[in-house]
Every structure is written in structure tokens, then in C-alpha cells.
C-alpha positions in Angstrom: 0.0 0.0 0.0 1.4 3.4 -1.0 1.1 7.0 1.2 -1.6 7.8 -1.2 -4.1 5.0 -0.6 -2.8 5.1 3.7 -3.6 8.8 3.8 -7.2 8.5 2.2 -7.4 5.2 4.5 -6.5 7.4 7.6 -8.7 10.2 6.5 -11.9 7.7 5.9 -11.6 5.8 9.1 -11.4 9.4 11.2 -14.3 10.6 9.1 -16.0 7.3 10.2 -14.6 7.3 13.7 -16.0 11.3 14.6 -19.5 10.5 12.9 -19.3 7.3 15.5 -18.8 9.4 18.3 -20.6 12.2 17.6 -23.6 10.1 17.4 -23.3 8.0 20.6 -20.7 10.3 22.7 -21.1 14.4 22.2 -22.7 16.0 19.1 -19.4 18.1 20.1 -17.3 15.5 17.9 -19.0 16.9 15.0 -16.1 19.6 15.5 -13.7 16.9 14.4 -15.5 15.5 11.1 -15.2 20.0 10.4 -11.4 19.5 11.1 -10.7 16.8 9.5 -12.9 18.1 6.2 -10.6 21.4 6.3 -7.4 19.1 6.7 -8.9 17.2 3.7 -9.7 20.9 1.6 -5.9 22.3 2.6 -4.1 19.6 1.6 -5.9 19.5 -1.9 -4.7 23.6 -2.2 -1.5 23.4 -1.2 -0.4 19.7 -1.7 1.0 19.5 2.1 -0.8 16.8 4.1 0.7 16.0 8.1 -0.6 12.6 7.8 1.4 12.2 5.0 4.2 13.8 6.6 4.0 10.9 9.8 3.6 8.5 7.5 6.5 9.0 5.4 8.3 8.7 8.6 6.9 5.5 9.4 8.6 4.0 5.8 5.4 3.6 3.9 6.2 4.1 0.1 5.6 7.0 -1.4 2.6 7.6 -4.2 1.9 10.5 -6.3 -0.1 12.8 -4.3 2.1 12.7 -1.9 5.6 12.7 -3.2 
């Protein structure tokens, strides 16, 4: 699996996770789905993603997103 496909992974599991908790937990975890969306919107724009960055670190290949 490259960074690409880990990072939109990573992203889709959060997304899942907030909705999750924001549902059974605090309707205040909707705030993280908002964060995670802008994350999502900047790192279209500018082509800098920090999930990216820490998973570079951790040796996972990189794609072309990502590069």
C-alpha cells in the first residue's frame, strides 16, 4: 500500500470514527469530522498533508499525491 491510498485510509476511518462518536458520545465530535474536512480541503490547495508527513516517517512508500 502506497502513502496515497494510507492517507485517504487514515482520513476515511477518522471521518467514520467522529461521525461514530458524535452520534453515541457528544454532538461536540461533530467539530472533528469540520477538522478533518478542512485538513482534507488544505491539503488539496497546497499539496501539504501532516498525515502524510508521519507516515513517510513511518517507511510507507511514497505515491503521487504525496511525493
Amino acid at each position: 500500500m502506497n502513502l496515497d491510498r494510507t492517507v485517504t485510509l487514515f482520513a476515511g476511518c477518522m471521518v467514520l470514527l467522529s461521525v461514530i462518536l458524535t452520534q453515541f458520545v457528544s454532538p461536540y465530535f461533530l467539530w472533528f469530522t469540520v477538522f478533518i474536512g478542512a485538513n482534507l480541503i488544505q491539503s488539496s490547495l497546497t499539496g501539504f498533508c501532516p498525515a502524510a508527513s508521519i507516515f513517510r516517517k513511518f517507511g510507507i512508500k511514497t505515491g503521487c499525491a504525496f511525493g
